[in-house]
C-alpha positions as CSV (number, residue, x, y, z in Angstrom):
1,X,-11.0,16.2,-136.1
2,X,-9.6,19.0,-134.4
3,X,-6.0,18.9,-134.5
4,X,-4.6,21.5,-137.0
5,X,-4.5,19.7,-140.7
6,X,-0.9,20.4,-142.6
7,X,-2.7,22.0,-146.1
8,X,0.0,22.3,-148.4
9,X,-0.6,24.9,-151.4
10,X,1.6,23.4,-154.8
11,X,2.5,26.0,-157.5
12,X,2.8,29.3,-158.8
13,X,4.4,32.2,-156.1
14,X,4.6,35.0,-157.7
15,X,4.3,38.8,-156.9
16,X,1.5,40.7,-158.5
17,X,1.8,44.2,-159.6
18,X,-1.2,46.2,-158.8
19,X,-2.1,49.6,-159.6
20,X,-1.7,50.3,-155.8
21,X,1.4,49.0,-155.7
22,X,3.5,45.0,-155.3
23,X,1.8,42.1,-153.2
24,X,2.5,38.9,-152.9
25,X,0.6,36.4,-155.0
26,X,0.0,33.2,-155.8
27,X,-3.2,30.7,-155.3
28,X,-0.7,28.6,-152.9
29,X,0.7,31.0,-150.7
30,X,-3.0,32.8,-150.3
31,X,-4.2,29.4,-149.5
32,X,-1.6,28.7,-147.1
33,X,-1.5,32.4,-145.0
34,X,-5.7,31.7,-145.0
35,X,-5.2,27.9,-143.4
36,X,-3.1,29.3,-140.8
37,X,-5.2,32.2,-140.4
38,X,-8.0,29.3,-140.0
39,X,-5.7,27.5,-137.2
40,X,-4.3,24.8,-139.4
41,X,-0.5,24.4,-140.8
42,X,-0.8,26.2,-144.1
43,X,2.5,25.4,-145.9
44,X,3.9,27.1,-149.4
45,X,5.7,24.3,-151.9
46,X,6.6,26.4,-154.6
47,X,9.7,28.0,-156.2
48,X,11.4,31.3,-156.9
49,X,14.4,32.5,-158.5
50,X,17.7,33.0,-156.2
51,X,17.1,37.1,-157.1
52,X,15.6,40.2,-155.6
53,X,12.5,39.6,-155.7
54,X,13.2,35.9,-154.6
55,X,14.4,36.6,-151.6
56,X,11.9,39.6,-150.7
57,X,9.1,36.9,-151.6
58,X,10.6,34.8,-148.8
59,X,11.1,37.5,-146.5
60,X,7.5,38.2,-146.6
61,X,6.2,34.7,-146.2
62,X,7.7,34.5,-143.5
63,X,6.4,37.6,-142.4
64,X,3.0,36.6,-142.8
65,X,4.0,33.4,-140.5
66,X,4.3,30.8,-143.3
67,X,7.7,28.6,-143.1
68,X,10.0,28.7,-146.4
69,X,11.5,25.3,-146.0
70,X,10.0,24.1,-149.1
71,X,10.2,27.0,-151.6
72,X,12.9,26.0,-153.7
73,X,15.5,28.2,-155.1
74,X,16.2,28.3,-158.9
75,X,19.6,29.2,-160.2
76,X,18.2,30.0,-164.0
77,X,14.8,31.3,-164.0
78,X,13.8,34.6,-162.2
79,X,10.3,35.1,-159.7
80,X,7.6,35.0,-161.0
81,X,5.4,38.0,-161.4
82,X,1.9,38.9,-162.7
83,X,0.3,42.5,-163.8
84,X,-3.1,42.5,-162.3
85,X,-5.7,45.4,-163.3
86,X,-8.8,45.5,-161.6
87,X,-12.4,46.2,-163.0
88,X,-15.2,48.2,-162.2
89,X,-16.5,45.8,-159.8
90,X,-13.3,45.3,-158.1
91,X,-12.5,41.2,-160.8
92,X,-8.9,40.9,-161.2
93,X,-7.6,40.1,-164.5
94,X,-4.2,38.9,-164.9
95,X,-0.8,39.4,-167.3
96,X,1.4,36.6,-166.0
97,X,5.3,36.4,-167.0
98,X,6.4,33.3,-169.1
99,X,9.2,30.9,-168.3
100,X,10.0,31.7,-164.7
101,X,11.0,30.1,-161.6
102,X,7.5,28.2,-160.9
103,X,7.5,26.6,-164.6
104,X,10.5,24.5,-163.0
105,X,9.1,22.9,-159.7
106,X,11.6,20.0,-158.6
107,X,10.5,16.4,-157.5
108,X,13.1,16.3,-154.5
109,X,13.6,14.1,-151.3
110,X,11.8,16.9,-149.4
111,X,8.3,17.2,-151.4
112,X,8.0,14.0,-150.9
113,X,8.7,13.7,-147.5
114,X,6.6,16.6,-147.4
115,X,3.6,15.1,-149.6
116,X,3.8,12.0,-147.8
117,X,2.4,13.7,-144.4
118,X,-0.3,15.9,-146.0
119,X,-4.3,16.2,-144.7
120,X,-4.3,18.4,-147.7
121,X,-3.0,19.7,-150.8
122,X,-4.5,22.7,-153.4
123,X,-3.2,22.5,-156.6
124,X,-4.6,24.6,-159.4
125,X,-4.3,24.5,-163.8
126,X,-2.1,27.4,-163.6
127,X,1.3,25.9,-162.5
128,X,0.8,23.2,-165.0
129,X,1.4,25.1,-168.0
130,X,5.2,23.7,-168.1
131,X,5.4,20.1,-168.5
132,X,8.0,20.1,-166.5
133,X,5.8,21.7,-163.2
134,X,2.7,19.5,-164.5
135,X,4.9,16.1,-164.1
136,X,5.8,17.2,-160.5
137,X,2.5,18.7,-159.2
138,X,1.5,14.8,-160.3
139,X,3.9,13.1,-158.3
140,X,3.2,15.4,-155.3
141,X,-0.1,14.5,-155.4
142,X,-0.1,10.7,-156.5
143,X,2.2,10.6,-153.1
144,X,-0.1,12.3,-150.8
145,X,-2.2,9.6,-148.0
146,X,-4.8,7.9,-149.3
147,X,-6.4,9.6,-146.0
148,X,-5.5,13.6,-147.9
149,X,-7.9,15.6,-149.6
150,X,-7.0,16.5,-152.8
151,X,-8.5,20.0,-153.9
152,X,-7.9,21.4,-157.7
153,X,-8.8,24.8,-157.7
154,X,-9.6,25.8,-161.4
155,X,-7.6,29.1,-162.5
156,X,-8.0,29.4,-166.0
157,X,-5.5,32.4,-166.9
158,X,-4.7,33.8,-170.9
159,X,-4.2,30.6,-172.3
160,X,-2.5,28.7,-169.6
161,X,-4.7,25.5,-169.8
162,X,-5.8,22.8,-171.7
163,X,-8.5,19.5,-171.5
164,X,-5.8,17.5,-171.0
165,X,-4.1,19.2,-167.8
166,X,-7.9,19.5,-166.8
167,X,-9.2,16.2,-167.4
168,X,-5.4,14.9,-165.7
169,X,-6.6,17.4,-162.8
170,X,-9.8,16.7,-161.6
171,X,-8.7,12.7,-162.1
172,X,-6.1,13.7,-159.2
173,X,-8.8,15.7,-157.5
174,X,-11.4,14.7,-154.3
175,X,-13.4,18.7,-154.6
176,X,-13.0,20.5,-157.4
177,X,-13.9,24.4,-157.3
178,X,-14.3,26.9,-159.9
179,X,-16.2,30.3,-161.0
180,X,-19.2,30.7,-162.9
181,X,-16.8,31.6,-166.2
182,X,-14.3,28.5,-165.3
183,X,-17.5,26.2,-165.0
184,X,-18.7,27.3,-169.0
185,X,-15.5,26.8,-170.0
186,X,-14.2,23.8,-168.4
187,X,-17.5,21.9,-169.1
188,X,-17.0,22.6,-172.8
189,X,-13.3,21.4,-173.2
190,X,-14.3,18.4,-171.5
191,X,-17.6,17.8,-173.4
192,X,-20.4,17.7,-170.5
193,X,-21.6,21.5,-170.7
194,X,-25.0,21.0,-171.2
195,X,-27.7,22.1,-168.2
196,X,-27.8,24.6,-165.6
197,X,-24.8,24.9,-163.2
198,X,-26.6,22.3,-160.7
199,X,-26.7,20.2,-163.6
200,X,-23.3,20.9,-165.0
201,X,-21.4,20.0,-161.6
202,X,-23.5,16.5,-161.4
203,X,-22.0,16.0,-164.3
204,X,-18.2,16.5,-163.5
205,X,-19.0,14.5,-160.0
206,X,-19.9,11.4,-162.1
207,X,-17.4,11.7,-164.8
208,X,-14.4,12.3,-162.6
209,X,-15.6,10.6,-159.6
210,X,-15.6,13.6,-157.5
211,X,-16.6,14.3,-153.7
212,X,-17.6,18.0,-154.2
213,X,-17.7,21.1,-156.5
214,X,-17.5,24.2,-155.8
215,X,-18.9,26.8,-158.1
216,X,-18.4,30.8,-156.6
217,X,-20.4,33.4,-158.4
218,X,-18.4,36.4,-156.9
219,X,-20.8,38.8,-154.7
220,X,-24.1,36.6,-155.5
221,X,-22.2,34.0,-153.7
222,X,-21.9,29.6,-154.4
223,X,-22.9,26.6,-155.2
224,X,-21.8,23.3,-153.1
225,X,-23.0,20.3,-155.2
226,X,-21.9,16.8,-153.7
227,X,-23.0,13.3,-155.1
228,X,-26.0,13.9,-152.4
229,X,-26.5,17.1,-151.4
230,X,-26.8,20.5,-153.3
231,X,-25.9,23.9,-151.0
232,X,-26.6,27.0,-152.6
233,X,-25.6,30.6,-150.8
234,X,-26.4,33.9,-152.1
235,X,-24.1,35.5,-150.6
236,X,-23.1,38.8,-149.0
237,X,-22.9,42.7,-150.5
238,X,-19.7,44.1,-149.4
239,X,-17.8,47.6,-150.4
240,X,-15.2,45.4,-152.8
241,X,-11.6,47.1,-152.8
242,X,-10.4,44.1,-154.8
243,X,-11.0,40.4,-155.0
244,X,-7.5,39.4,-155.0
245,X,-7.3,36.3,-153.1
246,X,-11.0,36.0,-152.4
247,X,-11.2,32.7,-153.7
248,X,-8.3,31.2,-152.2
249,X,-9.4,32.6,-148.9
250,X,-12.9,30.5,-149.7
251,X,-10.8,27.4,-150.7
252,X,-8.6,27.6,-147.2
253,X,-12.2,28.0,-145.6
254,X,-13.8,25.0,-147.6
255,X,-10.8,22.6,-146.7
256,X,-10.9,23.9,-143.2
257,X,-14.4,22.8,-142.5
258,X,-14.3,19.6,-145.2
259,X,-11.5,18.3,-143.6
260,X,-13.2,18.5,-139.9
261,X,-16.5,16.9,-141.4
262,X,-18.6,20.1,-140.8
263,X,-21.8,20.1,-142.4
264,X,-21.9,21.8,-146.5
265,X,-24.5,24.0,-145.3
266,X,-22.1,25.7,-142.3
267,X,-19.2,24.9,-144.7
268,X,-20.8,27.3,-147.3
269,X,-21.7,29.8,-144.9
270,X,-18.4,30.4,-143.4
271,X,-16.7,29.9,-146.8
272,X,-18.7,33.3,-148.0
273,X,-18.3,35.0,-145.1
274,X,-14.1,34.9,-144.6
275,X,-14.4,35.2,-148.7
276,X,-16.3,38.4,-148.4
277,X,-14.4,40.2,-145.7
278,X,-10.9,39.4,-147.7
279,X,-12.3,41.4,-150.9
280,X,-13.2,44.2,-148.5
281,X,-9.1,44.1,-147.9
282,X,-6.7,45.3,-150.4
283,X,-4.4,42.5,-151.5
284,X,-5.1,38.3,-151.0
285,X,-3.4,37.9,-147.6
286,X,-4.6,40.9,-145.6
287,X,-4.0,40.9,-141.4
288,X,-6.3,39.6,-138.5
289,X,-6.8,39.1,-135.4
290,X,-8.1,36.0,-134.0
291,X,-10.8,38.2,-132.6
292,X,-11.7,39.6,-136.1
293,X,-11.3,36.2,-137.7
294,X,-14.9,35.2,-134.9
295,X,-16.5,38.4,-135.9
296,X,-16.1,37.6,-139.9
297,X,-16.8,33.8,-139.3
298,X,-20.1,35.0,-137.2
299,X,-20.7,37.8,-139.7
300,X,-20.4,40.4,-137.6
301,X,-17.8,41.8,-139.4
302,X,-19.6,42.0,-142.4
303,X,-22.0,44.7,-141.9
């Protein structure tokens, strides 16, 4: 397949405060700007508050070329932010504002108009922690082709999760990826944690019927484990100046290649490579050139 694939990011849009100063955040929108970065039509269905920071969140999507047709605009509940302090070793860790805009996602005429013509669609836990959100990331997906790839990306934040939205997830989900810490956790909520990682995601395949997982270990790299193949890369040492949007940049590049039937093996290796080069960059939607995009993807950006 080589016509662009319409990957839609569902949830949270939010901006995140760092000690360097306000980015725009959000799983969705990361994985969006990195789809079309990939040369596929990354689109944003999320929602923000009709305030300040509303309309600058807009304003810079569309900057960064992604459409705002289906953001939707609450009335009641302001954007949605998140304090982010970064480690020694350049791991985020988040402070995420309650009861804002995203908590409220709509099941309109237009998401599911919109769902209806997805290749793809990234959802994560996060943007369920409202029932309200959690009923309508359902729907969006439950409408998607039976032809769309349905990718849960695991983001456990503070308490913002539960076995039920999980187990509800990955039954919704054809790949599910995750970190090493997600993996320990999620396997123990949903009662198949023991083995080794290889082990673990054999497991989760079988119980939830899955086509792939994904497990990222940060700078030592990931682990591709499908029903009949196992792809492990160790990854690639890189002077970190945060990992903000590393993993959705390694999700946009997963779906990219998934989607076009590449092989795991150059899947994996272009996944780590577009993933390393973004935590070189401050911020999860950094700017390139087509030109630097070939050199990452061919690691020559990388060293």
């Amino acid at each position: 397949m080589t016509r662009p694939a319409v990957m839609i990011g569902v949830g949270e849009v939010l901006w995140d405060l760092l000690p360097t100063g306000r980015v725009l955040g959000g799983a969705p929108a990361n994985f969006a700007y990195m789809t079309n970065v990939l040369g596929d039509q990354g689109i944003v269905a999320s929602r923000v508050g009709r305030d300040e920071l509303g309309g600058e969140a807009c304003q810079v999507m569309q900057q960064l070329g992604l459409t705002v047709d289906h953001v939707q605009q609450d009335d009641g509940h302001p954007t949605g932010t998140a304090v982010v302090s970064i480690g020694a070793s350049g791991q985020p860790t988040f402070l995420i504002k309650e009861i804002v805009a995203w908590d409220f996602l709509q099941w309109t005429p237009d998401w599911d108009n919109l769902s209806a013509r997805a290749d793809v669609v990234c959802f994560g836990s996060l943007a369920q922690r409202s029932s309200t959100s959690a009923a309508t990331i359902e729907q969006f997906l439950l409408n998607v082709p039976k032809t769309g790839l349905r990718i849960c990306d695991v983001n456990l934040r503070q308490s913002f999760y539960s076995a039920e939205v999980l187990r509800r997830s990955f039954q919704h989900a054809d790949i599910v990826k995750l970190n090493e810490e997600e993996l320990t956790r999620v396997t123990s909520l949903l009662e198949v944690d023991q083995g080794n990682q290889q082990t673990l995601a054999k497991r989760l395949l079988e119980k939830f019927d899955l086509r792939l997982v994904c497990i990222t270990r940060a700078d030592r790299g990931s682990l591709l484990v499908s029903p009949s193949e196992t792809v492990e890369h160790a990854g690639f040492r890189v002077k970190v100046e945060d990992a903000v949007g590393a993993g959705d940049a390694f999700t946009a590049c997963l779906a990219h290649h998934y989607w076009r039937r590449c092989s795991l093996q150059e899947t994996s290796e272009a996944a780590n490579r577009f993933a390393s080069w973004v935590a070189t960059q401050r911020g999860a939607t950094p700017p390139i050139s087509s030109e630097q995009l070939r050199n990452i993807l061919t690691g020559a950006a990388l060293h």
